[in-house]
C-alpha positions as semicolon CSV with decimal commas, in nm:
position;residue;x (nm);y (nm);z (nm)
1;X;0,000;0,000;0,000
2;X;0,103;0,365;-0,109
3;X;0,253;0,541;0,181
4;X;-0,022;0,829;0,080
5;X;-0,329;0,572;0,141
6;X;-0,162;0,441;0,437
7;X;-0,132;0,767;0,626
8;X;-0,539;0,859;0,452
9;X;-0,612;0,521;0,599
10;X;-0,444;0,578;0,961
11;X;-0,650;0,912;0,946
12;X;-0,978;0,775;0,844
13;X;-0,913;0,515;1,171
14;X;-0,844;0,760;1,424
15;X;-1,111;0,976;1,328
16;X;-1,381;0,717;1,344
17;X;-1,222;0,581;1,689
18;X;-1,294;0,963;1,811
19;X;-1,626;0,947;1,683
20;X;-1,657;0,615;1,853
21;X;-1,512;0,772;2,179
22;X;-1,735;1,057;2,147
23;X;-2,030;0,885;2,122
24;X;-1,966;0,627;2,419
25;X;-1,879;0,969;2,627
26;X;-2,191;1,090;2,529
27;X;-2,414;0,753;2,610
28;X;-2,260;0,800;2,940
29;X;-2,335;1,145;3,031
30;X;-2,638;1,059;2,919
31;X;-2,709;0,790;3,154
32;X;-2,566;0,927;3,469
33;X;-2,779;1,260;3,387
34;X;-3,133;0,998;3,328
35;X;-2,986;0,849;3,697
36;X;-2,907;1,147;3,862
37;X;-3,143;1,422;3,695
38;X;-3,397;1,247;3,514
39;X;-3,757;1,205;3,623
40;X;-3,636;0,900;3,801
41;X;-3,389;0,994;3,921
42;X;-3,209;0,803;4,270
43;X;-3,209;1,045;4,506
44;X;-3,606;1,169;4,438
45;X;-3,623;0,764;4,471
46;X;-3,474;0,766;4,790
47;X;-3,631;1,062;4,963
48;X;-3,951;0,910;4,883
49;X;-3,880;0,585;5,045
50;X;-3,759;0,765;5,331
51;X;-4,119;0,927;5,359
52;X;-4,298;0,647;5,326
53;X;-4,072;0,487;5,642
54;X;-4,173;0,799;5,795
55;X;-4,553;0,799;5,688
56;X;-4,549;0,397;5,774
57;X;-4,399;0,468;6,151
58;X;-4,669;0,818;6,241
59;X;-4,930;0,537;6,101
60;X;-4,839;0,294;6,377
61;X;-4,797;0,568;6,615
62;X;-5,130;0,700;6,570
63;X;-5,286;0,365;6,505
64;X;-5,162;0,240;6,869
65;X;-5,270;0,611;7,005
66;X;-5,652;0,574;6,885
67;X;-5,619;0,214;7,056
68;X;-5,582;0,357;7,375
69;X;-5,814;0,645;7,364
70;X;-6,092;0,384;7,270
71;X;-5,992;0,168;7,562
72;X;-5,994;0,469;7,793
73;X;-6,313;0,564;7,689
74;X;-6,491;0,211;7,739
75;X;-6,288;0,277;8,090
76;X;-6,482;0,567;8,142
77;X;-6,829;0,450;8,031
78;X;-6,817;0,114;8,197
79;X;-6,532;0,095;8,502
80;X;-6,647;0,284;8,811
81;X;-6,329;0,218;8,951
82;X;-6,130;0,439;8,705
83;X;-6,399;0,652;8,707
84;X;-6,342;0,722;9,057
85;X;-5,980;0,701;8,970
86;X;-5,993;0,947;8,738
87;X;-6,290;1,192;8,942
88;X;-6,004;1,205;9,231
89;X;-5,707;1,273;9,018
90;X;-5,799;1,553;8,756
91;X;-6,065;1,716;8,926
92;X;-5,962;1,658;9,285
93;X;-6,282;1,506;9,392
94;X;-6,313;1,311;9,715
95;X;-6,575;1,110;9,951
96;X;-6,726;1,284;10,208
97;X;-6,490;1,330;10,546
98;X;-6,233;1,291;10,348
99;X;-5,908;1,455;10,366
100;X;-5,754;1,546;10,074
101;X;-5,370;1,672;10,067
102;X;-5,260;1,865;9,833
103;X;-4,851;1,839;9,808
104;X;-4,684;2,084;9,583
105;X;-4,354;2,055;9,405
106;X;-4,069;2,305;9,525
């Protein structure tokens, strides 16, 4: 081969290999943009499962709260006990001759 179409030849190669290079640097920005920036994106993924963990433990909370505000109210429509309980210690109620002390914090 003429040293002419040997150097065209070389030229033609290294150009397509930048093409080549340029394209796979290209595919790759693109895909760590579409990861990183895209409309699903990781980190949007990952704040919203960190929500829902949040949203899934307040649900528990306030699951377990409403529990115990439904027992204390079928406390307080059917145990005279903690009724009593509950007459002497919020609204300072007491039988009568009774003493009731008051003590006071410091």
């Amino acid at each position: 081969m003429p040293r002419g179409r040997l150097l065209s030849h070389i030229r033609r190669r290294v150009q397509l290999l930048r093409v080549r290079r340029f394209v796979l640097l290209g595919s790759l920005a693109v895909g760590a943009w579409a990861l990183v920036g895209g409309q699903y994106r990781i980190v949007r993924y990952q704040l919203l499962k960190h929500k829902e963990a949040e949203l899934v433990a307040a649900t528990r909370s306030l699951t377990a709260q409403t529990f115990d505000l439904e027992y204390e109210i079928w406390q307080l429509q059917k145990d005279t006990l903690y009724i009593e309980k509950v007459a002497r210690e919020r609204l300072g109620f007491a039988r009568p001759n009774e003493r009731v002390y008051k003590i006071t914090p410091y």
